[in-house]
N, CA and C of each residue as an Amber inpcrd file, in Angstrom:
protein
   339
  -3.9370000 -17.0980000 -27.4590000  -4.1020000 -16.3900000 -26.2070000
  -3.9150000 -14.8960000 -26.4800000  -4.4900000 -14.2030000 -25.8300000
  -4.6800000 -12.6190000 -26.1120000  -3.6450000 -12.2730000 -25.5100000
  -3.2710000 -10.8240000 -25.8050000  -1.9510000 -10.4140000 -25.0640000
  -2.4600000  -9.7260000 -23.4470000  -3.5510000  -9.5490000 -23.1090000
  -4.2400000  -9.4180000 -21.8940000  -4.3920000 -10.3690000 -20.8020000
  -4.5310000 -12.0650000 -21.9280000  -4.4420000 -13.2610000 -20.8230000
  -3.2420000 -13.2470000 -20.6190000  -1.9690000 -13.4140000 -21.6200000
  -0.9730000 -13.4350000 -21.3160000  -0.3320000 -13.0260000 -20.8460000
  -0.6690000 -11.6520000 -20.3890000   0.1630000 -10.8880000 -19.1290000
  -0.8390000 -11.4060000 -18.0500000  -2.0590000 -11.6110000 -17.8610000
  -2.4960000 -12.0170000 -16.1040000  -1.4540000 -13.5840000 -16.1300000
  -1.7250000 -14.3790000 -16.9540000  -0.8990000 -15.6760000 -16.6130000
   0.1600000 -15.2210000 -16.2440000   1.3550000 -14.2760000 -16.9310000
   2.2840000 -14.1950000 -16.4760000   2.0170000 -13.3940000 -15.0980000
   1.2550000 -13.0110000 -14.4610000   1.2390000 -12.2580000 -13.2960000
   1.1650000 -13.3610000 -12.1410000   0.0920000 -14.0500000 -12.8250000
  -0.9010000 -15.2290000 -11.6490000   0.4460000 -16.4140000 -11.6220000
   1.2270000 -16.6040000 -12.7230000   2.0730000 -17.9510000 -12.4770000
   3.7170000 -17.4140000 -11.9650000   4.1130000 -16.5220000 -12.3210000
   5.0930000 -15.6500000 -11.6330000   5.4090000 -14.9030000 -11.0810000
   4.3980000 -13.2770000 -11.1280000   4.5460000 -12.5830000 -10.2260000
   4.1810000 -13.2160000  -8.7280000   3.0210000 -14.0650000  -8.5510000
   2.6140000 -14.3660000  -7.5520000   3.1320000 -15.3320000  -6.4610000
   4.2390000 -16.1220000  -7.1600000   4.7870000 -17.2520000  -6.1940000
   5.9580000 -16.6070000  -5.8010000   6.6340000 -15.7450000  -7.0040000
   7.5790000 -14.5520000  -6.3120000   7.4810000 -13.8940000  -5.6450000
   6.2390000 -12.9360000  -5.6420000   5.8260000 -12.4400000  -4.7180000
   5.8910000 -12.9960000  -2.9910000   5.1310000 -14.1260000  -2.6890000
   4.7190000 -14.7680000  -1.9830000   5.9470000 -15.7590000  -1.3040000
   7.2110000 -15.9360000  -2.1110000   8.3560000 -16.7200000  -1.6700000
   9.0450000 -15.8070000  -1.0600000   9.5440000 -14.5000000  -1.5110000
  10.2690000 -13.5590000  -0.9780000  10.0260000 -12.9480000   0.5930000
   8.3150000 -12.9310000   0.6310000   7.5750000 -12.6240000   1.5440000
   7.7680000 -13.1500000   2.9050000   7.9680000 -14.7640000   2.1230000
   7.9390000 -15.7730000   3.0930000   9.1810000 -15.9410000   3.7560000
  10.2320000 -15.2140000   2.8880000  11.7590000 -15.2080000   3.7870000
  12.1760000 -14.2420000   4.8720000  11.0410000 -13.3130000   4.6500000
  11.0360000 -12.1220000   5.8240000  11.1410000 -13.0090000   7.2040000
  11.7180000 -12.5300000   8.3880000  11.6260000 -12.9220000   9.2230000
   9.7250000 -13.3290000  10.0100000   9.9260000 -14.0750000  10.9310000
   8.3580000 -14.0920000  11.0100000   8.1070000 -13.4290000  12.4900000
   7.6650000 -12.0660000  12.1210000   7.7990000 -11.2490000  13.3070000
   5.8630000 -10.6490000  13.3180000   5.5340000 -10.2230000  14.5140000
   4.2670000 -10.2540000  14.8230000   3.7610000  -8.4670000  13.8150000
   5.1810000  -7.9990000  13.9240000   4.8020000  -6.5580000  13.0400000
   4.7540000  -6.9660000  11.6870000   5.5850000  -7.6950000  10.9300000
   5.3450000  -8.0180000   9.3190000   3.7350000  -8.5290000   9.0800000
   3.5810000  -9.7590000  10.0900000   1.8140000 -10.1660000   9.8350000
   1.0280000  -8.8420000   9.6870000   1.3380000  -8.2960000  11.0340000
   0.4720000  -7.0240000  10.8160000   0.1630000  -6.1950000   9.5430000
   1.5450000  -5.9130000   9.3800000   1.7090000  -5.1200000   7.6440000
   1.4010000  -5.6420000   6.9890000   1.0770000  -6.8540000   6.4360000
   0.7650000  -7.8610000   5.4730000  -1.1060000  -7.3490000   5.3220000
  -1.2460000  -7.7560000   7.1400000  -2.8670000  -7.2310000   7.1530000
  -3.5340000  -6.6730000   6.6900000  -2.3640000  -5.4950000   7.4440000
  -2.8070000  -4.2660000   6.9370000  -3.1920000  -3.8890000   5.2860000
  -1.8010000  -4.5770000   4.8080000  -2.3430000  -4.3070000   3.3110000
  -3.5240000  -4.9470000   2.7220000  -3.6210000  -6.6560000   3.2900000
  -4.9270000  -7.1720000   2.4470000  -5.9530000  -6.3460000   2.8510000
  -6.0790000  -5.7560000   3.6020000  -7.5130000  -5.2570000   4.4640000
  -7.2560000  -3.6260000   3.1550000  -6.6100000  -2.7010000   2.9430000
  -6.3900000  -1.6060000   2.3180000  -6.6060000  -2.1970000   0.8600000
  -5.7560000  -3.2980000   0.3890000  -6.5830000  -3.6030000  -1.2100000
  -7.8120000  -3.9890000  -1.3880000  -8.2960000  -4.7360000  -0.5420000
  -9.5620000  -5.1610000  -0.7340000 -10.4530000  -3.8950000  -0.8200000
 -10.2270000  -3.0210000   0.2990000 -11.2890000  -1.7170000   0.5180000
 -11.1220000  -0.7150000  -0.9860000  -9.9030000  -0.7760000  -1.4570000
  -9.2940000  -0.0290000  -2.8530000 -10.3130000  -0.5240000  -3.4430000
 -10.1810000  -1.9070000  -3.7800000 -11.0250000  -2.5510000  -4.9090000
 -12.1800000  -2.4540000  -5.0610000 -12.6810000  -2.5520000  -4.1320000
 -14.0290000  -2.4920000  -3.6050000 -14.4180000  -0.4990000  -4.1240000
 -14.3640000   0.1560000  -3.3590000 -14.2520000   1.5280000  -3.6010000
 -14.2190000   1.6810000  -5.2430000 -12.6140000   0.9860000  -6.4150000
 -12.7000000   1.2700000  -7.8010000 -13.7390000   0.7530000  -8.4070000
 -14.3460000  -0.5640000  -7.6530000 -15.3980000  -1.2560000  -8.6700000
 -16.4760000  -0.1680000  -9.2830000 -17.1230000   0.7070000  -8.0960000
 -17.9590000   2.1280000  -8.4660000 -17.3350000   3.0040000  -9.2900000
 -16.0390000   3.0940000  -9.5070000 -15.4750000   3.9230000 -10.2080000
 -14.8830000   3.6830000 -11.5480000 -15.2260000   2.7520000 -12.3360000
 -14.8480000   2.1010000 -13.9430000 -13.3800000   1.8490000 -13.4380000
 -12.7620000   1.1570000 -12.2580000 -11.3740000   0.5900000 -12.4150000
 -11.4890000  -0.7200000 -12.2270000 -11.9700000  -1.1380000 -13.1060000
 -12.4110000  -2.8570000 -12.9310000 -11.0680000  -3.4840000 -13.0010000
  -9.7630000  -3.2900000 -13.9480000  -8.6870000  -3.6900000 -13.8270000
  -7.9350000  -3.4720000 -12.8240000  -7.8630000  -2.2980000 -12.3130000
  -7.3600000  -2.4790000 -10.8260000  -7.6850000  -2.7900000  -9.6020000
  -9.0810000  -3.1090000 -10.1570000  -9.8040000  -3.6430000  -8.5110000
  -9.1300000  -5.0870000  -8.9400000  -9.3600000  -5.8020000  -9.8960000
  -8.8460000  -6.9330000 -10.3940000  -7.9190000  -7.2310000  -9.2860000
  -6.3470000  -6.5340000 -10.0590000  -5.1560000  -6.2440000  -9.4530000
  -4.8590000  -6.2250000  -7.6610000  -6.0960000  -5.1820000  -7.3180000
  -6.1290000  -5.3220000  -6.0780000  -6.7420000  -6.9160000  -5.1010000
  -7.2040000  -7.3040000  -6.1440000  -7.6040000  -8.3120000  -4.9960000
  -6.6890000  -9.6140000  -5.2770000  -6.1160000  -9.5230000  -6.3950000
  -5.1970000 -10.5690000  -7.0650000  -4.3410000 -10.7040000  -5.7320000
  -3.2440000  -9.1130000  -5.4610000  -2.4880000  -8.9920000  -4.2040000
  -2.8940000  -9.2280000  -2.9640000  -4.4180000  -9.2240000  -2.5440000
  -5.2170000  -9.2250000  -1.4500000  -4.8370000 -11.0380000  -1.4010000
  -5.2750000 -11.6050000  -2.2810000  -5.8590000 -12.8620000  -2.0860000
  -4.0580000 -13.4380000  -1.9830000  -2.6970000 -12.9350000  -2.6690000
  -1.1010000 -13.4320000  -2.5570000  -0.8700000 -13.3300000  -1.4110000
  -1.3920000 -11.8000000  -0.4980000  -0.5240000 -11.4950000   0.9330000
  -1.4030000 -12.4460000   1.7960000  -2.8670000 -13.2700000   1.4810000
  -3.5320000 -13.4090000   2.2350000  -2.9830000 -15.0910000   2.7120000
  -2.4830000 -15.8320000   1.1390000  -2.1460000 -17.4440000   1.4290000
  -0.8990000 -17.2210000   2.0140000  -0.0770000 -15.9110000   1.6300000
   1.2740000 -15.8450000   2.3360000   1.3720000 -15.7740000   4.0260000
   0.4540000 -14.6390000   4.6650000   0.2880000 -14.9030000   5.3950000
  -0.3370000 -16.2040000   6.6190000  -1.0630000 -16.7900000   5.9780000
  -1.1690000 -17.8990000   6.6310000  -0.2830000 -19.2400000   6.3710000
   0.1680000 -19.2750000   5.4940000   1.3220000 -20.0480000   5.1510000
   2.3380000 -19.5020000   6.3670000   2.7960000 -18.3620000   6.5430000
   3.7980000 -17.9020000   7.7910000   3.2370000 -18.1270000   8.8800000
   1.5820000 -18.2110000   9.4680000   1.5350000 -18.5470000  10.5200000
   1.7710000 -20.2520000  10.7800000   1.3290000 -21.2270000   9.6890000
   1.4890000 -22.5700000   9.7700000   2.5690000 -23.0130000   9.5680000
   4.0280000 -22.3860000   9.1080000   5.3450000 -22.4830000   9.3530000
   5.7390000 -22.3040000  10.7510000   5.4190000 -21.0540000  11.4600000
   5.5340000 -20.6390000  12.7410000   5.4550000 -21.6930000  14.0880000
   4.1910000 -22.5120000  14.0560000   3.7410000 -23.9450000  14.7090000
   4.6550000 -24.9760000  13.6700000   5.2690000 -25.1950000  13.0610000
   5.6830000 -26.3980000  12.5730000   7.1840000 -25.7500000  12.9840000
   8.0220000 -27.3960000  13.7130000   9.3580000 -27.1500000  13.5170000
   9.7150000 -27.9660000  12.8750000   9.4350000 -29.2200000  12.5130000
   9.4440000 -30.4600000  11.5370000  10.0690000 -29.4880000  10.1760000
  11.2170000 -30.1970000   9.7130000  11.2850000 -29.1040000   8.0450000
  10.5070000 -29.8360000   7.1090000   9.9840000 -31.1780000   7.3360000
   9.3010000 -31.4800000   6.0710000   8.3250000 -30.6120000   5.5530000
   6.6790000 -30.8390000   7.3040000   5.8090000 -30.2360000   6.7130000
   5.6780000 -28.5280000   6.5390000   7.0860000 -27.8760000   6.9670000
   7.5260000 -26.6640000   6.2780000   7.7930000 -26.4200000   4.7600000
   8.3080000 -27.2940000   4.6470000   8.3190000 -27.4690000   2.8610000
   7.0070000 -27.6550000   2.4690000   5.9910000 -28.6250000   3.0660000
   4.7060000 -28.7080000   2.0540000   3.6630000 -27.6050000   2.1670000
   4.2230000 -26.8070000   3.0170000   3.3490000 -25.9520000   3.4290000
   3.9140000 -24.7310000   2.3530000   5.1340000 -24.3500000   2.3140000
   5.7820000 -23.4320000   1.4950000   5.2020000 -23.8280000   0.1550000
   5.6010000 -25.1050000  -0.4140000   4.9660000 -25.0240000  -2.0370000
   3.0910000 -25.2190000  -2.0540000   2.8090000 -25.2460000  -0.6650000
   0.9750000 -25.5290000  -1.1820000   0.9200000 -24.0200000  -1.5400000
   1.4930000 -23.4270000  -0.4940000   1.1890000 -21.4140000  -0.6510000
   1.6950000 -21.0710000  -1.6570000   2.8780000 -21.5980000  -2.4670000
   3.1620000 -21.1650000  -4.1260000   2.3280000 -21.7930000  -4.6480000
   1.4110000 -22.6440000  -4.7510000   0.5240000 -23.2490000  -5.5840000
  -0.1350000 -22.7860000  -5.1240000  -0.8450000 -22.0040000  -4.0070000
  -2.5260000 -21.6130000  -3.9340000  -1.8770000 -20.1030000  -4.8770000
  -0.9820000 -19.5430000  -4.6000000  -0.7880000 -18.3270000  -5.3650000
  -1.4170000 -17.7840000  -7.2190000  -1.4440000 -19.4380000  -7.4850000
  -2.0550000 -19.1430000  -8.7610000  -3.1870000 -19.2740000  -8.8390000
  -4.0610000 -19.7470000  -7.9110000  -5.7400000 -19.8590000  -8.0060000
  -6.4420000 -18.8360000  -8.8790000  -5.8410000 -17.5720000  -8.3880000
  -6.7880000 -16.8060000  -9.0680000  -6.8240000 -16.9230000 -10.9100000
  -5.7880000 -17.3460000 -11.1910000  -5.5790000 -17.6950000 -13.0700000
  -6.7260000 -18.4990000 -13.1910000  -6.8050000 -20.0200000 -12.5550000
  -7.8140000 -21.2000000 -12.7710000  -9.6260000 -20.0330000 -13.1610000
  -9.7140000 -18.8970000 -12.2750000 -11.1020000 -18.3230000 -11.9260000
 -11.0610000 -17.6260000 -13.1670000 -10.2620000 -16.6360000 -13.3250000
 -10.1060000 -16.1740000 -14.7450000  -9.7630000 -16.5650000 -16.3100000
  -9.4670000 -17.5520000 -15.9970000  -9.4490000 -18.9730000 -17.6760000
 -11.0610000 -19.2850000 -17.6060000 -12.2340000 -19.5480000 -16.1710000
 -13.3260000 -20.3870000 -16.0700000 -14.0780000 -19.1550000 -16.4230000
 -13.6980000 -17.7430000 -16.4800000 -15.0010000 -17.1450000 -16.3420000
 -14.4950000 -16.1820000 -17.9870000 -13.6820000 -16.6680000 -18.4140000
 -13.1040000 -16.6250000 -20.0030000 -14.1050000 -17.3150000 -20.7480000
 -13.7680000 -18.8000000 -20.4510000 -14.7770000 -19.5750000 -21.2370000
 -16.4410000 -19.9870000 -21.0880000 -16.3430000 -18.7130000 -20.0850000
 -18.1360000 -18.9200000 -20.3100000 -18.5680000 -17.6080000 -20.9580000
 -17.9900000 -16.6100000 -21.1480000 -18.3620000 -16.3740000 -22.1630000
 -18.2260000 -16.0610000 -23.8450000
């Protein structure tokens, strides 16, 4: 493994469920969603904007975070409707497990070429 995969794995399998767990302990208040929004909506437009500009790694980056605040956030709204603690728990580890999706896209588009 290159030392390039090996830091996104380490990003996609740890930064991201960390990310996304900590997130999830914030209280669940109608201003945090917002801010959350706010940010996926500001990385995506970043990324988008660097792709024209040779920052292919940080558009990367940016949408990596776009796509963490995005399962986090809806993970907090489907906690919000659940008072049951089970399907709070399955809902908490599906959103640490969607957190790594983006690794699976970047291993598939590794080995094609």
């Amino acid at each position: 493994m290159t030392p390039a995969a090996l830091i996104a794995f380490a990003i996609c399998f740890v930064a991201g469920p960390a990310l996304s767990a900590g997130l999830m302990r914030l209280p669940d208040r109608r201003a945090i969603v917002s801010g959350l929004a706010l940010v996926v909506a500001t990385s995506v437009s970043l990324a988008l904007w660097l792709q024209d500009r040779d920052g292919v790694l940080a558009g990367l980056a940016l949408l990596w975070l776009a796509w963490v605040l995005s399962v986090t956030m809806i993970a907090m709204g489907l906690r919000r409707r659940t008072a049951n603690p089970r399907p709070r728990r399955w809902i908490t580890v599906s959103a640490l497990l969607a957190t790594t999706l983006p690794w699976f896209g970047l291993a598939t588009a590794d080995l094609m070429v």
